[in-house]
ChimeraX commands (.cxc) that place a marker at each C-alpha (Angstrom):
marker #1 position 100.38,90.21,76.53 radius 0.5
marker #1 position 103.90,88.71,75.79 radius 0.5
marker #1 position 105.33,92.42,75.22 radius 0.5
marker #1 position 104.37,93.37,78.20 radius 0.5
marker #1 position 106.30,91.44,80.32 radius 0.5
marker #1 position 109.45,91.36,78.02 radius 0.5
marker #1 position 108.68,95.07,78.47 radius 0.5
marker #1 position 107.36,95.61,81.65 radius 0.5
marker #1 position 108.08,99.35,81.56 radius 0.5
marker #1 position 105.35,100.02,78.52 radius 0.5
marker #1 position 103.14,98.96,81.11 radius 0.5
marker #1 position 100.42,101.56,81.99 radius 0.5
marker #1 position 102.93,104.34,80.88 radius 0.5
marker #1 position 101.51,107.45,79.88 radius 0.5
marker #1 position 104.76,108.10,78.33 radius 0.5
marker #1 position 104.12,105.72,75.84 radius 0.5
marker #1 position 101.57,108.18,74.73 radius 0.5
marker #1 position 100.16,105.67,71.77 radius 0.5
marker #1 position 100.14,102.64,73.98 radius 0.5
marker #1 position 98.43,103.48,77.21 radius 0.5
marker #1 position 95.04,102.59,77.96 radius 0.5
marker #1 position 92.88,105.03,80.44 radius 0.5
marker #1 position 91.01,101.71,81.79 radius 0.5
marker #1 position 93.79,99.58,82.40 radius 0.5
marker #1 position 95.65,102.24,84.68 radius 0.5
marker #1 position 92.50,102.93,86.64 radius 0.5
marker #1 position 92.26,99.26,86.98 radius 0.5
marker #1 position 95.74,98.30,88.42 radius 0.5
marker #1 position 94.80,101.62,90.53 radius 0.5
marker #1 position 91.46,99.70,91.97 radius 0.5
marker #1 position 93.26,96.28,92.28 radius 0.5
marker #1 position 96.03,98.45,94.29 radius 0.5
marker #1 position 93.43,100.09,97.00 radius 0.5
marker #1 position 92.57,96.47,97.80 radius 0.5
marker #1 position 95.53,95.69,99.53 radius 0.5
marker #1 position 95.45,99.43,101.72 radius 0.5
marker #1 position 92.70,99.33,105.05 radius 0.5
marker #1 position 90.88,102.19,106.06 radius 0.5
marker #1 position 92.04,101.79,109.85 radius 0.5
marker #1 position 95.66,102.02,108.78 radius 0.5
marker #1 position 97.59,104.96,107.72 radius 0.5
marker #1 position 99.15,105.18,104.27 radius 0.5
marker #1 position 100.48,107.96,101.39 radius 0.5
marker #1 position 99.08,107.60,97.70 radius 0.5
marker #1 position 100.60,109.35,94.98 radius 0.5
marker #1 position 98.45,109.00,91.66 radius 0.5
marker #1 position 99.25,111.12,88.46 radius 0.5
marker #1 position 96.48,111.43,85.74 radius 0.5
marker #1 position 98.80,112.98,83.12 radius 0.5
marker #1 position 96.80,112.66,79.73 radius 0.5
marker #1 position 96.57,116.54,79.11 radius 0.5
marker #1 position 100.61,116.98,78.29 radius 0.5
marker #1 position 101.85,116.93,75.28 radius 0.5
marker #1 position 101.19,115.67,72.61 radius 0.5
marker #1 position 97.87,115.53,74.22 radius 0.5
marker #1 position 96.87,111.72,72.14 radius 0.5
marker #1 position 93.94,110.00,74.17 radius 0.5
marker #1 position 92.46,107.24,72.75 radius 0.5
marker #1 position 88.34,106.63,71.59 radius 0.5
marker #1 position 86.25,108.69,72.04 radius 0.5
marker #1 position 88.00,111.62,73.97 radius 0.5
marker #1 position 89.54,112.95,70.34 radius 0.5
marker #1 position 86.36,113.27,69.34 radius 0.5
marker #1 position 84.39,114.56,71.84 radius 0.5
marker #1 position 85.24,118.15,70.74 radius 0.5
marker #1 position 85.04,119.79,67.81 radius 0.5
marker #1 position 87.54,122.88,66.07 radius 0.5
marker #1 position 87.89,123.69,63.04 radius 0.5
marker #1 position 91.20,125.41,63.34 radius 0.5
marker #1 position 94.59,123.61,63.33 radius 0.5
marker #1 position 95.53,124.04,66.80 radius 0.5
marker #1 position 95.23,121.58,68.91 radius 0.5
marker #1 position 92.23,122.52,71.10 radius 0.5
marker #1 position 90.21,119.70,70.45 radius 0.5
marker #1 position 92.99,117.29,71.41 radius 0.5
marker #1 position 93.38,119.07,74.64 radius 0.5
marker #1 position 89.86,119.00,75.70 radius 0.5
marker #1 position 89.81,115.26,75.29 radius 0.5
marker #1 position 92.61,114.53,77.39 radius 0.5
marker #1 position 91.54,116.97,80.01 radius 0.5
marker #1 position 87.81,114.76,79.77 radius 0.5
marker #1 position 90.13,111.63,80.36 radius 0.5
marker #1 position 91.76,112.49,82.98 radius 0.5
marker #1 position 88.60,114.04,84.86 radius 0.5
marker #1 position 87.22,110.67,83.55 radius 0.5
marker #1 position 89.56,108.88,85.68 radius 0.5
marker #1 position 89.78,111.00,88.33 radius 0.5
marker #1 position 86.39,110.27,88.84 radius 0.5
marker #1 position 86.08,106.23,88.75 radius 0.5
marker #1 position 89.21,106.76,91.29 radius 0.5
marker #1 position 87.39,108.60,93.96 radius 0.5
marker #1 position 84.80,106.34,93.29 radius 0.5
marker #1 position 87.03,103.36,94.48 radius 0.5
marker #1 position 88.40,105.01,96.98 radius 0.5
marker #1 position 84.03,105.49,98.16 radius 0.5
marker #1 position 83.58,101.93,97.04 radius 0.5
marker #1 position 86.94,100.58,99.39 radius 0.5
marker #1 position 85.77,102.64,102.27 radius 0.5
marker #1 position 89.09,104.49,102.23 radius 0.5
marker #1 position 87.67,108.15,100.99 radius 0.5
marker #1 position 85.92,109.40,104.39 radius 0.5
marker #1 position 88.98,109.78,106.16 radius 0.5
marker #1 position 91.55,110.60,103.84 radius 0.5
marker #1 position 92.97,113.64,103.36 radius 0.5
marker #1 position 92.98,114.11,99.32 radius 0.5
marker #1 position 94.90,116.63,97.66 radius 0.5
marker #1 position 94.11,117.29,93.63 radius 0.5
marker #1 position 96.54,119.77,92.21 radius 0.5
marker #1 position 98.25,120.81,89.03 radius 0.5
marker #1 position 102.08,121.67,88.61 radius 0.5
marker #1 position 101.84,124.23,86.07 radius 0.5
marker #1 position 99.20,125.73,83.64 radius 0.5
marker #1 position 98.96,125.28,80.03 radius 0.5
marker #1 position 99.33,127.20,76.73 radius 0.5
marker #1 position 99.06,124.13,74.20 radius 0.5
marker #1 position 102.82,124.60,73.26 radius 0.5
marker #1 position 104.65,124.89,76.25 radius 0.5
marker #1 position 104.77,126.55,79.96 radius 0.5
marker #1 position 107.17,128.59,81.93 radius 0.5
marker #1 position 107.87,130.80,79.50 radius 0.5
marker #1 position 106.72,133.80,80.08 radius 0.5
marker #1 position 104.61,135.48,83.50 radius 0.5
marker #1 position 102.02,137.70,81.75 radius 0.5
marker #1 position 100.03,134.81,80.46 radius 0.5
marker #1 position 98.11,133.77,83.81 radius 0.5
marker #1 position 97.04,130.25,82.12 radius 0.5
marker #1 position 100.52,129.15,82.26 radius 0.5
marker #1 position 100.86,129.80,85.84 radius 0.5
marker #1 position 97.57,129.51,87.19 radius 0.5
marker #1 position 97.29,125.85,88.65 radius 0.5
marker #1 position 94.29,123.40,89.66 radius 0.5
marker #1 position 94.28,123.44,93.96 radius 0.5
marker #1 position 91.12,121.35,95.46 radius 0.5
marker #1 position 91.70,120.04,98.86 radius 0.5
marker #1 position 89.55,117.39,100.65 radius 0.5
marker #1 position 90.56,117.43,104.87 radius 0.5
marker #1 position 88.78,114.13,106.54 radius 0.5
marker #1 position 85.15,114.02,107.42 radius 0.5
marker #1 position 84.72,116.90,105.58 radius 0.5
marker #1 position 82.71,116.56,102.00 radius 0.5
marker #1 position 80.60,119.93,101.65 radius 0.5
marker #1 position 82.30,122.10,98.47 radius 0.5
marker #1 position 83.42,125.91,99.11 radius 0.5
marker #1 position 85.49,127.93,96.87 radius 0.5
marker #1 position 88.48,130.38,97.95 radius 0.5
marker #1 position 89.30,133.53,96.11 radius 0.5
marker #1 position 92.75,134.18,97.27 radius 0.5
marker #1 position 96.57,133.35,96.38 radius 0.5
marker #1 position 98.03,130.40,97.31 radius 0.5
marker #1 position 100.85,128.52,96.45 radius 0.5
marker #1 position 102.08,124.95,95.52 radius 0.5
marker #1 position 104.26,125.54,98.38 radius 0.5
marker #1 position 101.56,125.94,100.62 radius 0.5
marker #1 position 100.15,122.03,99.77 radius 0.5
marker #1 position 102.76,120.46,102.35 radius 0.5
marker #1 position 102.23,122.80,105.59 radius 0.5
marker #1 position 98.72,122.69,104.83 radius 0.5
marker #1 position 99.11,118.63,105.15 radius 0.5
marker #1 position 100.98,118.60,108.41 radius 0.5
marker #1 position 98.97,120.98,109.68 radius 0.5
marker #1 position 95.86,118.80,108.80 radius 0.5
marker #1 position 97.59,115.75,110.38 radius 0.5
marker #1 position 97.87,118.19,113.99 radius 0.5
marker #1 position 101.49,118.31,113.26 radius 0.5
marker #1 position 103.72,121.40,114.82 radius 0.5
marker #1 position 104.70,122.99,112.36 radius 0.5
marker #1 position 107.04,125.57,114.04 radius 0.5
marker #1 position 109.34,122.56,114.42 radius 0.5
marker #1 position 109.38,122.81,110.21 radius 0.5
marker #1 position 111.46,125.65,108.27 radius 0.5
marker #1 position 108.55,125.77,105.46 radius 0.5
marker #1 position 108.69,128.85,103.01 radius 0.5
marker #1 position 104.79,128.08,102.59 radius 0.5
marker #1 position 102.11,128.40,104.87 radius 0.5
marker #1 position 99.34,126.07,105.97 radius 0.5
marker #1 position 95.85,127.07,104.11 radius 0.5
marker #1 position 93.95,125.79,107.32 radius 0.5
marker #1 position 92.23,129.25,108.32 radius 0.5
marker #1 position 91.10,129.03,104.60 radius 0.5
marker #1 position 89.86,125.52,104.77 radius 0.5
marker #1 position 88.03,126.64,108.22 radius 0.5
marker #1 position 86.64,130.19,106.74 radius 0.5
marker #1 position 88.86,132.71,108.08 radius 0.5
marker #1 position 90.67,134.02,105.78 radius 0.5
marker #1 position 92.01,137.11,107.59 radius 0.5
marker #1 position 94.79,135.26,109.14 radius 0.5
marker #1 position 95.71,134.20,105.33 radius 0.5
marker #1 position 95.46,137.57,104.19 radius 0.5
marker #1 position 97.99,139.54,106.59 radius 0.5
marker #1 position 100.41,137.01,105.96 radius 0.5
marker #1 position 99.99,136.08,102.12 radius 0.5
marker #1 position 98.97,138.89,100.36 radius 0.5
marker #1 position 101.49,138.79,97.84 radius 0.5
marker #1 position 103.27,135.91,95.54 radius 0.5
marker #1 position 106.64,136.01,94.35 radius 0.5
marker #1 position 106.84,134.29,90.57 radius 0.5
marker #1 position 109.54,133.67,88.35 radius 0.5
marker #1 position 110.08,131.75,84.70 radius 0.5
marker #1 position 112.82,129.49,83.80 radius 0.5
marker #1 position 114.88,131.05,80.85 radius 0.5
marker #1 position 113.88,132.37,77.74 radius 0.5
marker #1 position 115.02,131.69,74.32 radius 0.5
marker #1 position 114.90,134.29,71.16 radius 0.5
marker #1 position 111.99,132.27,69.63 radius 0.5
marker #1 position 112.73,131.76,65.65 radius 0.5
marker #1 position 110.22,131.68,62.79 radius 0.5
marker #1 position 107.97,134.93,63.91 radius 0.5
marker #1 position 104.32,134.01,64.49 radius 0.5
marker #1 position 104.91,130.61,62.95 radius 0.5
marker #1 position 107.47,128.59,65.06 radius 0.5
marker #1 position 110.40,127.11,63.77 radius 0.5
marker #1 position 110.54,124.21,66.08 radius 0.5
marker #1 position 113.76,122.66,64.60 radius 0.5
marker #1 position 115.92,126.21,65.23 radius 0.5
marker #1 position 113.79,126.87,68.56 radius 0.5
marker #1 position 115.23,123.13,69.59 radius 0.5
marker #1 position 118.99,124.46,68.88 radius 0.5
marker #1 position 118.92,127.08,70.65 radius 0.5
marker #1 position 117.33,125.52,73.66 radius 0.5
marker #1 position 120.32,122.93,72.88 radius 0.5
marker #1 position 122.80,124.92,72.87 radius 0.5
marker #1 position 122.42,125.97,76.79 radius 0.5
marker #1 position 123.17,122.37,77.78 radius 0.5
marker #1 position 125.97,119.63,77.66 radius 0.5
marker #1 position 125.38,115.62,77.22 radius 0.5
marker #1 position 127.78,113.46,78.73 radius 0.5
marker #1 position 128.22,109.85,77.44 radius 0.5
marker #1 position 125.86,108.46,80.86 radius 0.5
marker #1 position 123.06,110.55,79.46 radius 0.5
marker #1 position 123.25,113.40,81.83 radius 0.5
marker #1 position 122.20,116.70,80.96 radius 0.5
marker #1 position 123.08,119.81,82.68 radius 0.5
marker #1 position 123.92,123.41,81.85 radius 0.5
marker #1 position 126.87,124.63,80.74 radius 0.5
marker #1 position 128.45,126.21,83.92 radius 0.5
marker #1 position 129.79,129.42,81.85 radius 0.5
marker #1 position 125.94,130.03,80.96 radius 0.5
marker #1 position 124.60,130.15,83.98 radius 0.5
marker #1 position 124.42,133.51,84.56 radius 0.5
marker #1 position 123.02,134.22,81.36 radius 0.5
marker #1 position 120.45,132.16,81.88 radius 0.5
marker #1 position 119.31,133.59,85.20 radius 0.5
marker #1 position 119.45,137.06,83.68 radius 0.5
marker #1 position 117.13,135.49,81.09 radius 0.5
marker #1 position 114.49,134.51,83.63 radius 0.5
marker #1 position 111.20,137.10,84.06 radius 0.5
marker #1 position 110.10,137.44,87.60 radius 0.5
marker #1 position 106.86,139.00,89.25 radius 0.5
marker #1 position 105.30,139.88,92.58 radius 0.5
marker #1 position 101.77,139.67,92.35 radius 0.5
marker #1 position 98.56,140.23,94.34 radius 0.5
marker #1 position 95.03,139.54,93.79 radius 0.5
marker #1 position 94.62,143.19,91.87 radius 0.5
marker #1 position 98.18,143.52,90.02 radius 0.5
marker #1 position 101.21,141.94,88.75 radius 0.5
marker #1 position 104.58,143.75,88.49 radius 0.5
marker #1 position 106.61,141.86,85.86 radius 0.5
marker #1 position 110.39,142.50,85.41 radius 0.5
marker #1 position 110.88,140.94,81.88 radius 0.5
marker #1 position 114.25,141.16,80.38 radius 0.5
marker #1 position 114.63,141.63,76.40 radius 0.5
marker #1 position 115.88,138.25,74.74 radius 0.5
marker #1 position 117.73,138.22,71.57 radius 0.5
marker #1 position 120.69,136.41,70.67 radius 0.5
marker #1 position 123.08,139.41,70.27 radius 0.5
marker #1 position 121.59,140.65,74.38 radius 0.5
marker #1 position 123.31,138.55,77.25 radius 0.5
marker link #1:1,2 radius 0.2
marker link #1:2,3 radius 0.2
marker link #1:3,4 radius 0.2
marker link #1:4,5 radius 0.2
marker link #1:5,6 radius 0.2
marker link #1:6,7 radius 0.2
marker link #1:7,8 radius 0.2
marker link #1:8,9 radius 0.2
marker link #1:9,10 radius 0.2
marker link #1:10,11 radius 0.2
marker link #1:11,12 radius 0.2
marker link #1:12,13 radius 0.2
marker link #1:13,14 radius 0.2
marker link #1:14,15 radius 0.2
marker link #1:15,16 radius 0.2
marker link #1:16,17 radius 0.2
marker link #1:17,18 radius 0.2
marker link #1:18,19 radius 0.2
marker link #1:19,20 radius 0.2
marker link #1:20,21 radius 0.2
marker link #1:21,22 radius 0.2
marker link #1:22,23 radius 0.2
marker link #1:23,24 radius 0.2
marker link #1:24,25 radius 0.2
marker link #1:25,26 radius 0.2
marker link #1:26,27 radius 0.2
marker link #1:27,28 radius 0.2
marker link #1:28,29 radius 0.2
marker link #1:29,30 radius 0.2
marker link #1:30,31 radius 0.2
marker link #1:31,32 radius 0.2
marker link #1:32,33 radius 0.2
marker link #1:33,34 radius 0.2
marker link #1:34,35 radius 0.2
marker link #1:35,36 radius 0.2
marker link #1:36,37 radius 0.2
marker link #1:37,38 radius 0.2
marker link #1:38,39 radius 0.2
marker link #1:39,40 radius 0.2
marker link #1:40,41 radius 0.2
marker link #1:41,42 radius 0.2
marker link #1:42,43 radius 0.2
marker link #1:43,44 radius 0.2
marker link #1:44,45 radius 0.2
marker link #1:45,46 radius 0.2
marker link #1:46,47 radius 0.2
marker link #1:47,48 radius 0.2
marker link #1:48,49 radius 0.2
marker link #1:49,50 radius 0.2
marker link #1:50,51 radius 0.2
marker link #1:51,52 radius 0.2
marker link #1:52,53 radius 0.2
marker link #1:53,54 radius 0.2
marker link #1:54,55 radius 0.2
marker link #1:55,56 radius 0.2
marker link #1:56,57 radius 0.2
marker link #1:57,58 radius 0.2
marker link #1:58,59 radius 0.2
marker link #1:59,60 radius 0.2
marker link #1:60,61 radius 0.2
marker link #1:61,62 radius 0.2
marker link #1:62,63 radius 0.2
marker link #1:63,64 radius 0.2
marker link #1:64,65 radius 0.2
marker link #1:65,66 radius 0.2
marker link #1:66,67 radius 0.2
marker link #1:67,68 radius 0.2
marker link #1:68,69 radius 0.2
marker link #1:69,70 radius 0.2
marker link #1:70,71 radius 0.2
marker link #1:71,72 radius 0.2
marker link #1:72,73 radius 0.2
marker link #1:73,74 radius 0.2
marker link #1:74,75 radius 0.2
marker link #1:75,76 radius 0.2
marker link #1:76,77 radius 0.2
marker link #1:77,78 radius 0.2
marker link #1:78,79 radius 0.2
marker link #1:79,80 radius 0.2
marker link #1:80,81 radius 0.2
marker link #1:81,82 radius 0.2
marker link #1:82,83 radius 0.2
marker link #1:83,84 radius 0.2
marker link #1:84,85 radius 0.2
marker link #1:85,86 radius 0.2
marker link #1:86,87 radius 0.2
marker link #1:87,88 radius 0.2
marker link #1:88,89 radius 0.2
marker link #1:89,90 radius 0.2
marker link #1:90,91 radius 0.2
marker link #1:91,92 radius 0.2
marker link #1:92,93 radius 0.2
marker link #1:93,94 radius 0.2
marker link #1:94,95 radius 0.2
marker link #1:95,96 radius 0.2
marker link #1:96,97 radius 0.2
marker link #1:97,98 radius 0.2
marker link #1:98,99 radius 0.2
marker link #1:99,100 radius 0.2
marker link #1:100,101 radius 0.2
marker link #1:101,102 radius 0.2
marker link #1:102,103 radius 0.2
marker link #1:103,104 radius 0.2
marker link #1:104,105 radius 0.2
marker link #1:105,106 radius 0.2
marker link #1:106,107 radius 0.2
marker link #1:107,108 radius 0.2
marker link #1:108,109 radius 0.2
marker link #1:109,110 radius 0.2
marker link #1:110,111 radius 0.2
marker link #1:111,112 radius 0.2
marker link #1:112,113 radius 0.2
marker link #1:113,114 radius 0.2
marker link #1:114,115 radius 0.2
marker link #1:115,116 radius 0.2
marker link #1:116,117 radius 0.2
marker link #1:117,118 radius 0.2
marker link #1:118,119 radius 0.2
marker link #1:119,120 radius 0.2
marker link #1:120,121 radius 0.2
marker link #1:121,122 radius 0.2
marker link #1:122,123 radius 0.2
marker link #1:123,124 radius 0.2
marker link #1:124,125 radius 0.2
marker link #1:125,126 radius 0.2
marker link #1:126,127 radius 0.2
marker link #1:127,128 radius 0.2
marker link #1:128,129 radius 0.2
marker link #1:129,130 radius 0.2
marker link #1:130,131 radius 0.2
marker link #1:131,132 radius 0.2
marker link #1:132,133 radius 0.2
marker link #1:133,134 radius 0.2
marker link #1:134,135 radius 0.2
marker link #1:135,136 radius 0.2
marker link #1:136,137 radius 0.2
marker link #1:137,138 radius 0.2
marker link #1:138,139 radius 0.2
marker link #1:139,140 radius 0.2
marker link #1:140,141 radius 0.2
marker link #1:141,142 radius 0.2
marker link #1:142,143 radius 0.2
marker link #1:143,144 radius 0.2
marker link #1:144,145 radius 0.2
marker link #1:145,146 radius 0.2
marker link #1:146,147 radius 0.2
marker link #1:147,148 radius 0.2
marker link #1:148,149 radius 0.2
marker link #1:149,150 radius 0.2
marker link #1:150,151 radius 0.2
marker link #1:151,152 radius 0.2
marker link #1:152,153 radius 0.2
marker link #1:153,154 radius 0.2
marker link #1:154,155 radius 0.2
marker link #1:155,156 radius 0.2
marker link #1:156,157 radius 0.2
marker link #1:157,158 radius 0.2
marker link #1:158,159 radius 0.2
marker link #1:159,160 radius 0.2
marker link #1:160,161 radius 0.2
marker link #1:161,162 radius 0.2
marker link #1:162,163 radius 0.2
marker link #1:163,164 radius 0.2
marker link #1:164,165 radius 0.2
marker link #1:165,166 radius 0.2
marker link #1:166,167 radius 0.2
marker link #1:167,168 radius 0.2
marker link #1:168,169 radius 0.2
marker link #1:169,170 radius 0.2
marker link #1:170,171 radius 0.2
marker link #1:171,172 radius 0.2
marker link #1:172,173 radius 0.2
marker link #1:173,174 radius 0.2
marker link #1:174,175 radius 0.2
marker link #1:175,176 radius 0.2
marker link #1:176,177 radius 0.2
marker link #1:177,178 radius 0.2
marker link #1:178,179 radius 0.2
marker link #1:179,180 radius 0.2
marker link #1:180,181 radius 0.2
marker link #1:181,182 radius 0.2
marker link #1:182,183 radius 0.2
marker link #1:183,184 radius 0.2
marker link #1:184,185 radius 0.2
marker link #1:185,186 radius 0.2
marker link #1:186,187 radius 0.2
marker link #1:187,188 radius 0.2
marker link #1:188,189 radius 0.2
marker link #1:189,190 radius 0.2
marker link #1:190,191 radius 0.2
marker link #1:191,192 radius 0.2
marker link #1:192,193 radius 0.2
marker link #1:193,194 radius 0.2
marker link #1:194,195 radius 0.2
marker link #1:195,196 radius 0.2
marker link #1:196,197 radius 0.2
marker link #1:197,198 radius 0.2
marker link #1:198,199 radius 0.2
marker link #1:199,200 radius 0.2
marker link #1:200,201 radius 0.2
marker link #1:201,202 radius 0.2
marker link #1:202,203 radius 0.2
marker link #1:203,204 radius 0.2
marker link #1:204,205 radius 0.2
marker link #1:205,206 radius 0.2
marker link #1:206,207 radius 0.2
marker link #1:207,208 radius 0.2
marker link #1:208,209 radius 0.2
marker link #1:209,210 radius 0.2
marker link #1:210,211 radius 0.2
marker link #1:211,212 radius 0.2
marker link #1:212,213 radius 0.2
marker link #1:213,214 radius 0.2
marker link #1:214,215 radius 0.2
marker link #1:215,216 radius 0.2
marker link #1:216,217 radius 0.2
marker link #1:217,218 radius 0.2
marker link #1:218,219 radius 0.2
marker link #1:219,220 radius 0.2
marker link #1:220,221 radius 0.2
marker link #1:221,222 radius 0.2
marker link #1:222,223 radius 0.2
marker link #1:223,224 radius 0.2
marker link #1:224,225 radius 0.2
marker link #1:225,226 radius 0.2
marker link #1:226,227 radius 0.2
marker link #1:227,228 radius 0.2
marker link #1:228,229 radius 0.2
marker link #1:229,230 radius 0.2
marker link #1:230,231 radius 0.2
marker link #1:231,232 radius 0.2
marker link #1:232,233 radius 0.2
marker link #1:233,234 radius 0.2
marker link #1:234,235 radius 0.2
marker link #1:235,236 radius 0.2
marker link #1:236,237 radius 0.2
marker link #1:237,238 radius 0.2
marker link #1:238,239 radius 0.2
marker link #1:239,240 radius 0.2
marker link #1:240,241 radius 0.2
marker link #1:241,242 radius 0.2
marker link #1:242,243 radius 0.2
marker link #1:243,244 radius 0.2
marker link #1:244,245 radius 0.2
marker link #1:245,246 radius 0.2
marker link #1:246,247 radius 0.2
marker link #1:247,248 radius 0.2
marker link #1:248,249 radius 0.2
marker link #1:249,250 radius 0.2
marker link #1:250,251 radius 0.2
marker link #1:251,252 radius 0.2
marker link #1:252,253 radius 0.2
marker link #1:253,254 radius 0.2
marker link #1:254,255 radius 0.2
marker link #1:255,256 radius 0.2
marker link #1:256,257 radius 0.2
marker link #1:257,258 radius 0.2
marker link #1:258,259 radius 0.2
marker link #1:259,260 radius 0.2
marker link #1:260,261 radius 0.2
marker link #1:261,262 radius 0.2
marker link #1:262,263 radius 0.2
marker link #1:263,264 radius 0.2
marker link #1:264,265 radius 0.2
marker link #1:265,266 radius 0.2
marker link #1:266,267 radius 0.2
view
């Protein structure tokens, strides 16, 4: 369409939440593995992000679900169905392309979900608990770990994968390897612990119905706008901020959670 290329950047752009078609991203995706050859090396970054806010899919994901409460449950299972939707048809091009056996393929999450935000707060594990599923080459059969890891583990794990030294690296993760190979005892005497931590907190107005116009001021209020459109924090709140921040160590039994009391009149 004419708009399209007058406005190239609507294009396949999740973004544009009411605009973007499921089919016709997985499509440039399948026209794009054409021009890659399985006997050549190459790095593929896709992002499936349909189950953000505010979570609009198009037919029939919305109504795949039903709820007869207000909150928008039913919205998020449908984009979470999309996105597995399209997960799927991708692998299956990468099968159909002859480019899946010996890839490396790496599906992950970068934070959890509580249908109105994330970061907020470390005792609700759905915010922080993440989706980790790791495919090494030549290997297809499905196992499941119980144990910690990280996001920062993803990249050593990679390298390590690829036969690369990773001693020459200064990594605060660790490779998952021993995992991926059934040993986990290795794992465990190094990783038995997680370190966690939120970004800031606000003093959230409106009780147990949110205010979203005073939540936005306050969040606001933390941050300057210069006339380029640059946002940052307001160097004189900076420490307030960090002291607003909850952090955790965690194991696979317990969580220790240092949470600080937010209010408006408590710096």
């Amino acid at each position: 369409p004419l708009g399209y290329k007058l406005f190239n950047f609507l294009d396949i752009n999740r973004a544009v939440y009411h605009l973007y078609k499921p089919q016709y991203f997985n499509n440039e995706l399948s026209a794009f593995l054409t021009t890659l050859q399985a006997k050549k090396k190459f790095f593929l970054t896709v992002h499936f992000c349909a189950p953000h806010w505010p979570y609009s899919t198009p037919a029939p994901y919305p109504y795949l679900f039903y709820d007869e409460s207000n909150n928008p449950f039913r919205e998020y299972d449908g984009a979470l169905r999309m996105a597995d939707t399209q997960l799927g048809k991708f692998l299956k091009a990468l099968k159909k392309k002859g480019l899946y056996k010996n890839s490396i393929i790496v599906i992950l999450s970068d934070h959890g979900e509580t249908l109105y935000g994330h970061g907020t707060n470390l005792r609700d594990s759905a915010q922080n608990r993440i989706i980790v599923a790791l495919k090494p080459n030549n290997v297809n059969k499905h196992r499941e770990i119980q144990e910690l890891t990280r996001t920062i583990d993803i990249t050593p794990t990679v390298l390590d994968l690829l036969g690369e030294d990773l001693n020459i690296f200064n990594f605060d993760g660790m490779s998952l390897n021993t995992l991926i190979n059934n040993d986990s005892s290795d794992h465990k005497s190094l990783n038995n612990s997680i370190i966690l931590e939120t970004g800031f907190s606000i003093d959230v107005p409106g009780g147990v119905s949110l205010a979203f116009q005073e939540m936005l001021n306050e969040g606001f209020f933390f941050y300057k706008f210069n006339k380029q459109g640059i946002i940052t924090v307001k160097p004189d709140l900076h420490k307030k901020l960090i002291n607003r921040k909850q952090r955790a160590i965690q194991n696979l039994e317990w969580k220790l959670i240092v949470e600080p009391l937010v209010r408006k009149d408590v710096t």
